[in-house]
C-alpha positions as CSV (number, residue, x, y, z in Angstrom):
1,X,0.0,0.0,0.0
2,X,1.6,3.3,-0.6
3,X,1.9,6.6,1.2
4,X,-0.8,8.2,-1.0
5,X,-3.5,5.1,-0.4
6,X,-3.0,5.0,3.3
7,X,-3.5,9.3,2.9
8,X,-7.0,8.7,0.8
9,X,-8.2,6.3,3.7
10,X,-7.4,8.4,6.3
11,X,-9.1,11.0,4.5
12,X,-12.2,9.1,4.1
13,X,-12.1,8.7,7.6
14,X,-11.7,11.9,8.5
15,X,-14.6,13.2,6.6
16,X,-16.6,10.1,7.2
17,X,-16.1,11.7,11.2
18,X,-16.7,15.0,10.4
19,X,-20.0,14.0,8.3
20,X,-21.4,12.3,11.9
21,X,-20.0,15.2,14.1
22,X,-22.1,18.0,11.2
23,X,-25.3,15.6,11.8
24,X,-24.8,14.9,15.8
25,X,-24.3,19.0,16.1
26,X,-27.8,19.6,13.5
27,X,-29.6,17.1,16.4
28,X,-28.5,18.6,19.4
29,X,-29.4,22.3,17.8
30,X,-32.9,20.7,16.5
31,X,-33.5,19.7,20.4
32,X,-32.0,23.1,21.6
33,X,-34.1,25.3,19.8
34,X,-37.2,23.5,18.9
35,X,-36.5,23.5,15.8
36,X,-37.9,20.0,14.2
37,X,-38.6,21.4,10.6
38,X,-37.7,19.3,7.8
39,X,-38.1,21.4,4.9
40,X,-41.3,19.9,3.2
41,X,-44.0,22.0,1.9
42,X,-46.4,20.9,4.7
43,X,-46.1,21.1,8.4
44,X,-46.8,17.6,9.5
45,X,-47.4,16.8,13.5
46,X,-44.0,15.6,14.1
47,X,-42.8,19.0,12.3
48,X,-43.8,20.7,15.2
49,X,-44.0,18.7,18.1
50,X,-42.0,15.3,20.2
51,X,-43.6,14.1,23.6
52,X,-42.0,15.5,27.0
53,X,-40.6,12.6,28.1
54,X,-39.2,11.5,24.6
55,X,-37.9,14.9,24.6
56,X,-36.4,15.0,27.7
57,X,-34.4,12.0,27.4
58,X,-33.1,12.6,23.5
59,X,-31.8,16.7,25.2
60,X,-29.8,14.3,27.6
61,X,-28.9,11.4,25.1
62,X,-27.6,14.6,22.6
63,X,-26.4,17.0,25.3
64,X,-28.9,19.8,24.2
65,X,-28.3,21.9,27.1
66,X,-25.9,25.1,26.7
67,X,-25.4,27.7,24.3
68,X,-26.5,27.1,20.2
69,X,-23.5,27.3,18.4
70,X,-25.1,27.9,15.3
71,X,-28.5,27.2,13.3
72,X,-30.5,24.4,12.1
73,X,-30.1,25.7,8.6
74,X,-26.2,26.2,9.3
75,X,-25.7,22.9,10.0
76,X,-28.1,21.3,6.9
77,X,-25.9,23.4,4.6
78,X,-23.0,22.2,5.6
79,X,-24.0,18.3,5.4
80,X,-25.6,19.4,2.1
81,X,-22.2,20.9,0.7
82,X,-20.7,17.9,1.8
83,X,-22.9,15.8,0.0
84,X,-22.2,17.9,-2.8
85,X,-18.5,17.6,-2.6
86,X,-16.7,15.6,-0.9
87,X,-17.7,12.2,-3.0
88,X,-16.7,13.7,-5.6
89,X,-12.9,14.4,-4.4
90,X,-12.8,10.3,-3.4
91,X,-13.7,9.5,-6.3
92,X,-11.0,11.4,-8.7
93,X,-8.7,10.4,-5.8
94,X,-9.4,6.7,-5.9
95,X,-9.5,6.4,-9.9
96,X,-5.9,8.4,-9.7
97,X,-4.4,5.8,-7.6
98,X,-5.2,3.2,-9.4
99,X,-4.8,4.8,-12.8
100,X,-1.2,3.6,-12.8
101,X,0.0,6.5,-13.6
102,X,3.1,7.8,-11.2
103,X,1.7,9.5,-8.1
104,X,3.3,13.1,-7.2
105,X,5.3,13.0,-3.9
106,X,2.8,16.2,-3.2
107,X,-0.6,14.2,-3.7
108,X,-0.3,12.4,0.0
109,X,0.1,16.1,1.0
110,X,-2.3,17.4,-0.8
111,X,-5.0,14.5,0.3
112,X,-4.3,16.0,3.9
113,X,-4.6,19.3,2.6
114,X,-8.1,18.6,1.4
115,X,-9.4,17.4,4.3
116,X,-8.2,20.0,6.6
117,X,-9.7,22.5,4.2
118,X,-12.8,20.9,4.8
119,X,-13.0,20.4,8.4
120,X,-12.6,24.2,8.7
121,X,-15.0,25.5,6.5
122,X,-17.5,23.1,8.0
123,X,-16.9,24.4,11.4
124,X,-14.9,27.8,11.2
């Protein structure tokens, strides 16, 4: 395995962690604020309201006490840009590697590169 396979795993992991940290953080702010929307045209029940005791113990499961760090919408966009993104960089990364073609002594850097770039803009 070379150095720049073992940087595109550790890259996956690294934004396969930051992908469940983005939707742990978009729970705890849902059960901060109250905020249960889901974005569909109509306002169903469970749009608007969870049971006491159901809430009660998902605001202790998630830590929902404290100061919001950010919004519901905040956090949405930045799974969505993820979504939007990130595949796409594994993908062009993987075929690369296994094009054949001789890998840069830069593209292990790079890889790391990538995925600090992304960490911050998710949560800077």
């Amino acid at each position: 395995m070379s150095e720049f396979d073992v940087a595109i795993a550790q890259c996956a992991a690294g934004l396969a962690l930051k992908m469940a940290v983005l939707h742990y953080m978009t729970l705890r702010t849902r059960f901060q604020t109250g905020n249960f929307t889901s974005g569909r045209q109509g306002l169903l029940k469970e749009d608007t309201e969870i049971l006491a005791p159901v809430l009660f113990t998902l605001k202790l499961f998630f830590c929902a006490y404290g100061p919001v760090l950010s919004t519901v919408e905040r956090w949405t966009g930045c799974i969505r840009n993820a979504n939007e993104n990130e595949p796409y960089f594994m993908i062009l990364a993987l075929a690369f590697a296994r094009s054949g073609l001789t890998i840069p002594s830069w593209a292990p850097t790079a890889t790391y590169l990538y995925l600090a770039g992304r960490i911050a803009h998710a949560f800077v």
